[in-house]
PLY file of the C-alpha trace (Angstrom):
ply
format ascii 1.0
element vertex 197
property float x
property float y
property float z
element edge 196
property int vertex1
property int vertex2
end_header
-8.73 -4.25 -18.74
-5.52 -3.63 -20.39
-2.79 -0.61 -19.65
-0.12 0.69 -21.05
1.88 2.98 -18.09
-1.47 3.43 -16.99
-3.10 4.23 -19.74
-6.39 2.66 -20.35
-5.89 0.65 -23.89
-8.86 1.73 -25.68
-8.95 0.25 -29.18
-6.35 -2.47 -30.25
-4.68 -4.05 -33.27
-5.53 -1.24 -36.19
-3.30 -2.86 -38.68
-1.77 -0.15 -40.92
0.60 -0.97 -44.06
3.45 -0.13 -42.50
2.46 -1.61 -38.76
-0.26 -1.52 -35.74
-1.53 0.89 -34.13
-3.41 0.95 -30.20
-5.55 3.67 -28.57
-4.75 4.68 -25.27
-6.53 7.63 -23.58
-3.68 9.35 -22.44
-0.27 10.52 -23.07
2.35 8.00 -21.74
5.25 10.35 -19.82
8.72 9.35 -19.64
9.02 7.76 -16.60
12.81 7.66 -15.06
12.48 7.22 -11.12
12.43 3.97 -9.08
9.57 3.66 -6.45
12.26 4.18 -3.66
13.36 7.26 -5.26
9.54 8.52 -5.50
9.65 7.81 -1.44
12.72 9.89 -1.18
11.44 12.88 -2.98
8.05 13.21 -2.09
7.62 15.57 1.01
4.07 13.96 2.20
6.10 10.51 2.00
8.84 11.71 4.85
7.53 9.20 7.74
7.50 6.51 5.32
11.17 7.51 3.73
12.12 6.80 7.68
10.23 3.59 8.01
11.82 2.06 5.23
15.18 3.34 5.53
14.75 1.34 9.06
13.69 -1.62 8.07
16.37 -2.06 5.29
13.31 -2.29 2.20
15.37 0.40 0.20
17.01 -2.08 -1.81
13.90 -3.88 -2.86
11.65 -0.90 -3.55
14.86 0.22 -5.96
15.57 -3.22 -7.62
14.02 -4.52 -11.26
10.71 -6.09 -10.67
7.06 -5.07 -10.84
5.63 -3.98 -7.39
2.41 -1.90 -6.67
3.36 -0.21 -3.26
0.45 1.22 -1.76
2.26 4.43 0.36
0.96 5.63 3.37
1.52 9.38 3.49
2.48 11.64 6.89
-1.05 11.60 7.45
-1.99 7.69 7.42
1.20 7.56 10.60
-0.42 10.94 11.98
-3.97 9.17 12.83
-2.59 6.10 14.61
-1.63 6.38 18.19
1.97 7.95 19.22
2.44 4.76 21.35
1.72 2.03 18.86
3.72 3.94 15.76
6.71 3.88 18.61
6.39 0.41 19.16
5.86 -0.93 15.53
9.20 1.55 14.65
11.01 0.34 17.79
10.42 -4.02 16.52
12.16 -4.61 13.37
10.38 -7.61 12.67
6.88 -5.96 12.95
7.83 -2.84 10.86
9.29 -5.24 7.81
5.40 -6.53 8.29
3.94 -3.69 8.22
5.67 -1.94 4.97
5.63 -5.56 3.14
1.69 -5.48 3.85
1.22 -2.19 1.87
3.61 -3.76 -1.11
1.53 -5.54 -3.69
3.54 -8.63 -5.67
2.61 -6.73 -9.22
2.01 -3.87 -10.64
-1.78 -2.52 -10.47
-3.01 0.64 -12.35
-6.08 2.40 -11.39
-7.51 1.45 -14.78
-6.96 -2.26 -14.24
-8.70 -1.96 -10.69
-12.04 -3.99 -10.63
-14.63 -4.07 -7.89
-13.99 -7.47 -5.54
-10.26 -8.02 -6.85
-8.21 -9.57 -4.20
-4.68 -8.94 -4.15
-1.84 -10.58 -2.33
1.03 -8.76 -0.25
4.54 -9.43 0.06
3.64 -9.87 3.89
1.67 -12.58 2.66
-2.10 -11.52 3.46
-4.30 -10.06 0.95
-6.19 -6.99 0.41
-9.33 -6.35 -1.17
-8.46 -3.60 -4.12
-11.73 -2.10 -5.65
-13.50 0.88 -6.54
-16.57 2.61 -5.12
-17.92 4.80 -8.49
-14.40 6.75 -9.23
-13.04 5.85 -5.99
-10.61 3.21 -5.36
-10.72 1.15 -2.17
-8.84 -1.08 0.01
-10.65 -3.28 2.02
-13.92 -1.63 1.44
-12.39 1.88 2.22
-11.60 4.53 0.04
-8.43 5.75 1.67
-6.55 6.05 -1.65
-5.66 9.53 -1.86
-3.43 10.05 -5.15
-3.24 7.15 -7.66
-0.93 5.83 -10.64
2.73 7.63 -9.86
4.66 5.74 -12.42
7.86 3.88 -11.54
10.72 2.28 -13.67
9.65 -0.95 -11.35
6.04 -0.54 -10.57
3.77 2.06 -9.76
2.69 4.20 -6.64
-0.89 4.96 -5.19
-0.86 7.50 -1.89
-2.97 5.93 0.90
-4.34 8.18 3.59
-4.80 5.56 6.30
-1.97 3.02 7.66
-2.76 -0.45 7.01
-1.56 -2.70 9.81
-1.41 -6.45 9.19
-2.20 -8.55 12.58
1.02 -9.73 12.69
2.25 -6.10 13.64
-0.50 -5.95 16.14
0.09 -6.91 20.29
-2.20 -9.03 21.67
-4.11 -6.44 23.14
-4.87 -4.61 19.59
-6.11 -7.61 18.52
-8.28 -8.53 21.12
-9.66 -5.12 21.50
-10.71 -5.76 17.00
-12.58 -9.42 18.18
-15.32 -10.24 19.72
-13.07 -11.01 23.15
-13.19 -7.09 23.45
-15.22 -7.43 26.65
-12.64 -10.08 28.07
-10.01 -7.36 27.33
-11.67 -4.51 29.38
-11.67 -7.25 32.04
-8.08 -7.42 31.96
-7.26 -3.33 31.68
-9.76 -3.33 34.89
-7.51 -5.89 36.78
-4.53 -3.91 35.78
-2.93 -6.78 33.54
-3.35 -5.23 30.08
0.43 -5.30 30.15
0.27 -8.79 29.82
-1.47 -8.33 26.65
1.10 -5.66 25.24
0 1
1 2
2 3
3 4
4 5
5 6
6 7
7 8
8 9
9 10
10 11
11 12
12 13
13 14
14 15
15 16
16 17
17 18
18 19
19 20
20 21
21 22
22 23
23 24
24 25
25 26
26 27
27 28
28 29
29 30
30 31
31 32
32 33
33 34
34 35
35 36
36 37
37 38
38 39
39 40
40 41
41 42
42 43
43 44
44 45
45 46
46 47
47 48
48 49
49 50
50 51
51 52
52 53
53 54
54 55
55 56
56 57
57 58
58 59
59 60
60 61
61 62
62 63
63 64
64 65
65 66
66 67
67 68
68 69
69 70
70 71
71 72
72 73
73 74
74 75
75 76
76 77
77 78
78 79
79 80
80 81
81 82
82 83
83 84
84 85
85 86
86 87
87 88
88 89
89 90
90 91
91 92
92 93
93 94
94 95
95 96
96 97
97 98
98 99
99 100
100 101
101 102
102 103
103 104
104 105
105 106
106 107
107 108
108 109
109 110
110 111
111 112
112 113
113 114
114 115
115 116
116 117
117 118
118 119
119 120
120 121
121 122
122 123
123 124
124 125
125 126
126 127
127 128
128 129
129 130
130 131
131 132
132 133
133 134
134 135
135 136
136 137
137 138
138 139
139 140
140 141
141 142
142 143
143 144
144 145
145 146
146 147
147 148
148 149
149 150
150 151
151 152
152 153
153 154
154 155
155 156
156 157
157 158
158 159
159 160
160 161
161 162
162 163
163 164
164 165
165 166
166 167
167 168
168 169
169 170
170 171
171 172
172 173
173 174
174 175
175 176
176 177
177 178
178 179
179 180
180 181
181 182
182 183
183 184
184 185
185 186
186 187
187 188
188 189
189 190
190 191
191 192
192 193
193 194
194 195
195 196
């Protein structure tokens, strides 16, 4: 599937005396903002705007390149415990993984999205990008909650849920995810879950 700024290309190569034409299905806007000036502008991305500003991304997200960042609005930080958000914006190193992990290495339209497409991060794990009917997904889940916000280095889709790679997780959070849960319940009994944390 071929886009142009998004637009699905619908026809191609209608060679006319004078040139060629292509049929896209929408109008292409003029597009003038850098993906880390969409995160400084957009009220639902103000959590986020922090985040990165934190974890010294800002350059990146404004440089030349093609990225596809997948950004978690106030709502995707909102759902996740007060305690681990703290802790993940308290460690520098696990914050850079978690914003890198919601940065794709090119830039992916909506239109371009096919069911079972794996896609790798800039954290350096991969996501599974589809789509569910009209919905897209990540990782089986269709969290994406506004799609194709067009930057002069990539492109923007709003996610609704925080996606945090296991190398932002404590010991604990990960055990509690395996199948070593029970071993971990074992450990908050015998008051040594700090251990784990």
């Amino acid at each position: 599937i071929v886009t142009v700024n998004c637009a699905r290309l619908l026809k191609a190569d209608h060679h006319a005396t004078n040139g060629v034409v292509h049929v896209i299905d929408k109008v292409i806007a003029t597009t003038t903002n850098t993906i880390q000036q969409i995160i400084e502008t957009e009220d639902s991305l103000e959590t986020l705007r922090t985040a990165v500003a934190a974890s010294d991304l800002s350059s990146l997200l404004e440089s030349e390149g093609q990225y596809t960042l997948l950004a978690p609005t106030n709502e995707a930080f909102e759902k996740i415990p007060r305690e681990t958000l703290n802790r993940i914006l308290g460690d520098p190193e696990a914050l850079r993984d978690l914003l890198n992990h919601h940065i794709l290495k090119s830039a992916m339209c909506a239109e371009a999205i096919i069911a079972g497409l794996t896609m790798e991060t800039l954290e350096g794990a991969t996501l599974d990008v589809g789509c569910s009917g009209e919905e897209l997904t990540l990782n089986g889940k269709p969290i994406i909650a506004n799609k194709d916000i067009l930057a002069t280095n990539g492109v923007v889709h709003f996610v609704n849920e925080l996606l945090i790679p296991d190398s932002a997780k404590t010991v604990f959070e990960l055990a509690q995810e395996s199948e070593v849960s029970k071993s971990t319940d074992l450990f908050r009994q015998a008051g040594l879950s700090s251990h784990l944390t």
